[in-house]
N, C-alpha and C positions, 0 to 999 in steps of 0.2 A: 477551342470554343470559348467566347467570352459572354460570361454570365451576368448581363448588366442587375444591378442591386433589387429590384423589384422581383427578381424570379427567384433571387437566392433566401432560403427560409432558414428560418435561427435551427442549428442542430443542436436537441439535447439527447441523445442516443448515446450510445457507445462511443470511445475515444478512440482519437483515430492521428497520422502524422499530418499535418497542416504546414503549410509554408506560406510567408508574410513576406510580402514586397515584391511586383512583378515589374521590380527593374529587368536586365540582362540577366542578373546572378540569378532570381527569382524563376523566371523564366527559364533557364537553362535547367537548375533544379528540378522544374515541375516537369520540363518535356523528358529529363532521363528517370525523373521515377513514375509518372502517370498520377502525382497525387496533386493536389488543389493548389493554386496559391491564389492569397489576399490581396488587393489592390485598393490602397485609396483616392486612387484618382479616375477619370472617368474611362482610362483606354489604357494597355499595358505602355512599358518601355522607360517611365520615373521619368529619373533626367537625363536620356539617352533619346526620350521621344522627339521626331522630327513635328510641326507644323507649318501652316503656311498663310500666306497677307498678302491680299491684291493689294498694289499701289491704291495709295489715298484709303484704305480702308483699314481696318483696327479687328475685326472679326477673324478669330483666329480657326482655320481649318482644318480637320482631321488628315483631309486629303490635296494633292494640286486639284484645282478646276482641271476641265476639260480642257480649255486652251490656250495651259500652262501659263495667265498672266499671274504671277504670285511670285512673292517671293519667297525662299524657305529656310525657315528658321530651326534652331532645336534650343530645347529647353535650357541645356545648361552651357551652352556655346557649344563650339567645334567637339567632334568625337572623334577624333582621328585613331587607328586599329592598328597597335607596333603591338610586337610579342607576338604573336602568334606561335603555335608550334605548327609543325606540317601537318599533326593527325587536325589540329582544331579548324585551320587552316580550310581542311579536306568541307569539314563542317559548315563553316561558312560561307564558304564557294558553295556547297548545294543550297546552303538558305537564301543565301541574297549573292549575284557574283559581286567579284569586288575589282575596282580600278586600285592599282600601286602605284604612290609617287615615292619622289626622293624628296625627304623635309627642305624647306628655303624658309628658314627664318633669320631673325635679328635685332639686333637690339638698335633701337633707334635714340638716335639723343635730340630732343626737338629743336632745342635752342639753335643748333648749330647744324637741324638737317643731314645729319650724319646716321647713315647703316652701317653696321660693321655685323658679318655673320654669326650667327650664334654656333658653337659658343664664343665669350667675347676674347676669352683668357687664348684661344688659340686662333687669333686675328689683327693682332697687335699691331701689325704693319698702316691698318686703316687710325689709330690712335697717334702715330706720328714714331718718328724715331726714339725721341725723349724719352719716349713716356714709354715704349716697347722697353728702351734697354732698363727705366730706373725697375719697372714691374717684376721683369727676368731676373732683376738684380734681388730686388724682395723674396720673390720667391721661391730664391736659389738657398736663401740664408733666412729662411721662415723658421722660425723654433717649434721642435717636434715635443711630442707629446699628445695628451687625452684631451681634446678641449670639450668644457663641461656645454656652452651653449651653442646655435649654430651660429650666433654671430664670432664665437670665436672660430668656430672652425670655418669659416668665411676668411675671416683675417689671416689665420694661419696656413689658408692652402693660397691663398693671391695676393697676400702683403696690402697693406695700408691703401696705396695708391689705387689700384682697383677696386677695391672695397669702398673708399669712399668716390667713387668717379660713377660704380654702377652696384655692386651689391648692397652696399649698406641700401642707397635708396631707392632700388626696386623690392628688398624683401622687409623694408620695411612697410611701401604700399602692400603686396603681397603677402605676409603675414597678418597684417592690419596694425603693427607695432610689437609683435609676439616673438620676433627673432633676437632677441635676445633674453627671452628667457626661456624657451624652448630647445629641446637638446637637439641635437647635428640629428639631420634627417632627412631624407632625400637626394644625399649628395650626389648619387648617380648622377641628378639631372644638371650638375657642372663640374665635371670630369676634369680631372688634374693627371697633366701629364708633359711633364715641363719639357720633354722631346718635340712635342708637337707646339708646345709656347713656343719653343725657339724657333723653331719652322716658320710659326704665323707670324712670328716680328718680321719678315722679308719677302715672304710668299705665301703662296694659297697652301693648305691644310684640307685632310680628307673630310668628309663629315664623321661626326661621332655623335656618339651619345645612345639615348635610352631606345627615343624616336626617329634614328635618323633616314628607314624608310617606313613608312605606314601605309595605311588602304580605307579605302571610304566605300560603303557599296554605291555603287553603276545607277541601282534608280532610288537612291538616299539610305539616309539609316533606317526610315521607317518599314523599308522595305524588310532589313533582317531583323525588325521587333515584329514585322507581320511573321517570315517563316519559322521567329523562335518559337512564338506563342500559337502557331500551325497546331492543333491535335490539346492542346495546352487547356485545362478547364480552369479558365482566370476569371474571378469572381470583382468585377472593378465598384467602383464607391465602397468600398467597404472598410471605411477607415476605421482603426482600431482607436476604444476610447480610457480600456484599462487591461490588466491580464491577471488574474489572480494564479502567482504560480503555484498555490497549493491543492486547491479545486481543479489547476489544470484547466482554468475557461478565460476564454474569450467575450469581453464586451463588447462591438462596434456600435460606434454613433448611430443613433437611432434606433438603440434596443436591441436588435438582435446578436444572438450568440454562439457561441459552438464551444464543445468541449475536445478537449487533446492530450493524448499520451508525449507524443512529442510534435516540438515544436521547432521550427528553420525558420529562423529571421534575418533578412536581408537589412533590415532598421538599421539606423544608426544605435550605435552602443549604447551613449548614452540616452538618447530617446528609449532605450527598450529595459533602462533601468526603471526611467521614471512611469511607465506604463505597467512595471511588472511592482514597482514601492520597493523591489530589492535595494538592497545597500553593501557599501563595499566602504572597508576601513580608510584608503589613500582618498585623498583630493582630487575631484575629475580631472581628468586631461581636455585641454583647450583643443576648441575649434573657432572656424572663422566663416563668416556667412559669406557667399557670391552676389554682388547685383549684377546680372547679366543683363547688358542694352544690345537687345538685335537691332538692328538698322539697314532699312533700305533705301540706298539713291544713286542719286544720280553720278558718275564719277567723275571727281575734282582735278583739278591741273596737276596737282601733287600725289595723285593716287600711284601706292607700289605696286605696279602688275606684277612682280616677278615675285614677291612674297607671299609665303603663308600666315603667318605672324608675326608679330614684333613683341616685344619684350619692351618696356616703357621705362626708366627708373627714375623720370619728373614728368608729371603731368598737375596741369591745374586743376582740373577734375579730380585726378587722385588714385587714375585708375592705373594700374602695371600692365595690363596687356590688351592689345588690339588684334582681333585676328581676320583674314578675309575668306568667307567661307567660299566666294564665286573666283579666287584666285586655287583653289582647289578642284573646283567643279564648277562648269559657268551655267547648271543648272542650278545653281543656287537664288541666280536672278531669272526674272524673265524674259523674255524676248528685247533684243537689243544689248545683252548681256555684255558686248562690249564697251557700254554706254551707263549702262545701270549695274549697279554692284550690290553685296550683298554682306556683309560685315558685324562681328558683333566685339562688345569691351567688358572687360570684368574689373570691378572694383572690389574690395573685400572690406567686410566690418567686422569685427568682437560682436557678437551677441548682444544686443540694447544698443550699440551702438546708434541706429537709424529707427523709426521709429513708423509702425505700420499705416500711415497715412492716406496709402493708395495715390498719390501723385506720380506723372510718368517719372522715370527717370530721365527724359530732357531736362523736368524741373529738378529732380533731384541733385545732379550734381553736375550739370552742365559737358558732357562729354559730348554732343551731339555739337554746340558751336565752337568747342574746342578742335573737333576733326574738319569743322569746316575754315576754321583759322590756318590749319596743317596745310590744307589745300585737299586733303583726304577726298571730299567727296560736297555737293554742292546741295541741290534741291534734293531735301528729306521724302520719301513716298511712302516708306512704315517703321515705323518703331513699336519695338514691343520688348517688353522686361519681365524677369524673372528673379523671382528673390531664393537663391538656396539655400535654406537655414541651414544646413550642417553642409559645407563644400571641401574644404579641406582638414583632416584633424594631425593635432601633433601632439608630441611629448612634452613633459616638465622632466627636467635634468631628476634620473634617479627612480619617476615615478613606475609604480607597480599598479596604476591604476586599472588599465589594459586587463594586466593577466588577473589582478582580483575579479575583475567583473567578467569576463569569458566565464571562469573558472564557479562563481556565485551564479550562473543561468544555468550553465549547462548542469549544477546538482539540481536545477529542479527542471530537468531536463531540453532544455531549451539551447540550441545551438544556432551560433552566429555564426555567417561566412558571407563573403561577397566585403566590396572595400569597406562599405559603410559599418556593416556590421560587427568585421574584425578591426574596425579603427586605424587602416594602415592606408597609405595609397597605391594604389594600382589601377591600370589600365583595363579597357573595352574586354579586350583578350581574357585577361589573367581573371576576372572578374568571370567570366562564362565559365572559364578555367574549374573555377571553385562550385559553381553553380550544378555543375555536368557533375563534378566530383561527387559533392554531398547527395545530388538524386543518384545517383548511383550506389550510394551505401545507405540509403532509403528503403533502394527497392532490397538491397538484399539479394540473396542467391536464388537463381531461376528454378 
C-alpha cells in the first residue's frame, strides 16, 4: 500500500520502529517486518526506480503508454542484478521473473576506435604485442607491499604502462580527482591475476569479475519495485527535515511528525548525521555526485550492438562510462528497436563542484554531441538527467570515520544498512540482502 502524503497524519502517540528510505534496501526491510517505511519522493524504488519518454517529449511517466512508444529510462542508470544467492534468487523470480545475460563490456579508447574487453589487464593481445609483453613484464616485477591510496595500488597491481594508458585516466574521471587520496577499494572490480594476463596477451580469456553474469527483470526493474513494495505501507513525499535523536522525533518538510523508539535508515551516512546534528571526532569520508544523461535516438553508423558498456578513460565531455540499456533488453526502446536505441553516460563531480542551475545536461557538459561525433547514435528523441548527490562513497587512508558514525546513531538507537547507509558499495542483491535481514530482526521472534 502506498500512502501518498496527504493521507498520512503527523503521529504523536506512542513510539514505535520506523524505517526511512523506500529504496530496494527500504523496501525489502518493511516487506519482511510489516512496519512503515518513509519516502521522499513521489513513488517507491529511490535510484533503482524505472521511468519513461515518448520520442520528442520530456514528461517523464510512472508507467509505458499503452502502445509502448517510450523509451525507458531509470534513474540512476543501468541496474543490472549479479550476486544473488539461490534462496534470494527464489525471491526474486516470484516478485518480478528475470532474463540472465552473460556481461559484454569494454573499455573503449576514442581516439583510436579501439574495444578491448573488460577487464582490460586480461586482453592485452587487442593492445599490440609491445605493449602486452613491456605490461606482463611490469607486473611481473611490481613491488609488494601495503599501498596507502588506490592510486597506488592501481600502480602496483598493473605497473606504470597501464595505469597510465587507462587507470590513471578513467579513475580519475571516475572518482572526480579523489583516486589518489582515497585508500584501495573496490578492487574486486579489476581482478589481478597474472595467469590469465599472460593468457590475454595471445588469446581470448574467460570472463571474470564481480559481474560477469547478471539478470534484469523481463518487464523492467519497475516491475520488481512494484512486487517489493506488494503488501508494503510506503508512505511517499515524506521528506525528512530534521531528527532529534534524543526526543526520538521525526520532522518532515511540511510540519508533520512522528515519534520512534527505533529507527532503520536506508539515508546516506552522512546525510543522516547532518539531519540527526550528531557528530563524530574523524573527518567525513568523501563521496562523489553522478550526472546521469539518459538518451534516446536514433542509431549511429558507429553504434556497439554487441556491448553492454563501455568504460571511457578520455572523453571531452569528461564522462568514464557509456552504457546501452536496449543492447541489454530491446524494450528499453520503442518500436523500431533495431533503429532506435536507448542509452545513458555518467559523469562524476566532488560536491559544489557544478552548481544547481537546472540546465539540461546536453548544455551541461556536451555528451550528447560528443556520441554523435563517435558515430554512437544520430537524431536525439529524449534526454532526461538526473543529478545523484551522494552516488559513490570512499575512504581516506586510515580513516575511522565510517565506524565512529554507525557506532554514534546506533547509541541513540538508530540503525543504518542498505549501501547508502552503511557507506560501502554493493549491488541490487546484497542491498535487499540487508534490507530482508534487518526486517527480519525487526520483527523478532513469532
Amino acid at each position: 500500500m502506498i500512502v501518498p502524503h496527504g493521507m498520512a497524519q503527523a503521529v504523536s502517540g506512542p513510539g514505535r520502529t520506523v524505517i526511512l528510505g523506500a529504496g530496494v534496501t527500504g523496501l525489502a526491510a518493511a516487506r519482511a517486518s510489516g512496519l512503515p517505511v518513509y519516502e521522499k519522493r513521489q513513488r517507491p524504488g529511490g535510484l533503482c526506480a524505472s521511468y519513461y519518454v515518448r520520442p520528442g517529449g520530456k514528461e517523464r511517466l510512472a508507467a509505458p503508454p499503452e502502445d509502448g512508444r517510450a523509451f525507458r529510462f531509470e534513474v540512476g542508470g543501468g541496474h543490472w542484478i549479479f550476486g544473488a544467492t539461490p534462496l534470494l534468487w527464489r525471491l526474486l523470480e516470484r516478485l518480478a521473473p528475470l532474463a540472465c545475460y552473460q556481461r559484454r563490456a569494454a573499455v573503449y579508447f576514442p581516439d583510436r576506435k579501439l574495444y578491448v574487453p573488460y577487464p582490460l589487464q586480461n586482453h592485452l593481445s587487442y593492445l599490440g604485442a609491445d605493449v602486452a609483453a613491456k605490461v606482463i613484464a611490469e607486473m611481473e616485477r611490481a613491488p609488494r607491499g601495503r599501498p596507502r591510496t588506490l592510486a597506488d595500488w592501481l600502480e602496483q597491481s598493473f605497473g606504470p604502462t597501464l595505469t597510465e594508458l587507462f587507470f590513471a585516466p578513467f579513475h580519475e574521471a571516475y572518482t572526480a580527482g579523489l583516486w589518489t587520496r582515497i585508500a584501495p577499494q573496490e578492487t574486486f572490480k579489476s581482478p589481478v591475476d597474472l595467469d590469465l594476463v599472460r593468457r590475454g596477451a595471445s588469446g581470448e580469456t574467460p570472463a571474470v569479475g564481480y559481474n560477469a553474469a547478471f539478470c534484469y527483470p523481463v518487464r523492467g526493474l519497475d516491475a520488481l519495485i512494484s512486487g517489493l513494495a506488494r503488501g508494503c505501507r510506503v508512505h511517499c513525499q515524506r521528506e525528512v527535515l530534521r531528527i532529534d535523536p534524543r526526543r526520538k522525533q521525526i520532522e518532515f518538510v511540511g510540519g508533520s511528525g512522528l515519534r520512534y523508539e527505533v529507527l532503520v535508515s536506508t539515508l546516506p551516512l552522512s546525510e543522516m548525521l547532518r539531519l540527526t546534528g550528531l557528530e563524530v571526532d574523524d573527518e567525513p569520508d568523501p563521496h562523489t555526485r553522478v550526472h546521469v544523461l539518459n538518451i534516446g535516438a536514433w542509431r549511429g553508423p558507429a553504434f556497439p550492438p554487441e556491448v553492454h558498456w563501455i568504460y571511457v578513460p578520455n572523453s571531452t565531455a569528461g564522462f568514464y562510462r557509456v552504457g546501452f540499456y536496449s543492447n541489454v533488453d530491446a524494450s528499453f526502446a520503442p518500436p523500431l528497436a533495431g533503429q532506435r536505441v536507448s542509452l545513458y553516460v555518467e559523469r562524476a563531480f566532488r560536491p559544489g563542484d557544478y552548481g544547481d542551475t537546472g540546465k539540461d545536461a546536453e548544455e551541461s557538459f556536451g555528451a550528447v554531441e560528443e556520441l554523435r561525433r563517435w558515430g554512437f547514435i544520430t537524431e536525439v528523441e529524449a534526454v532526461s538527467t538526473d543529478r545523484i548527490e551522494v552516488a559513490y562513497t570512499w575512504k581516506r587512508p586510515g580513516s575511522r570515520w565510517r565506524e565512529q558514525a554507525l557506532a554514534r546513531l546506533q547509541a541513540h538507537d538508530i540503525f543504518m544498512t542498505g549501501r547508502y547507509g552503511k557507506w560501502v558499495f554493493q549491488g541490487i542483491a546484497e542491498s535487499i540482502q540487508d534490507g530482508l535481514a534487518a526486517g527480519a530482526a525487526l520483527r523478532g521472534p513469532a
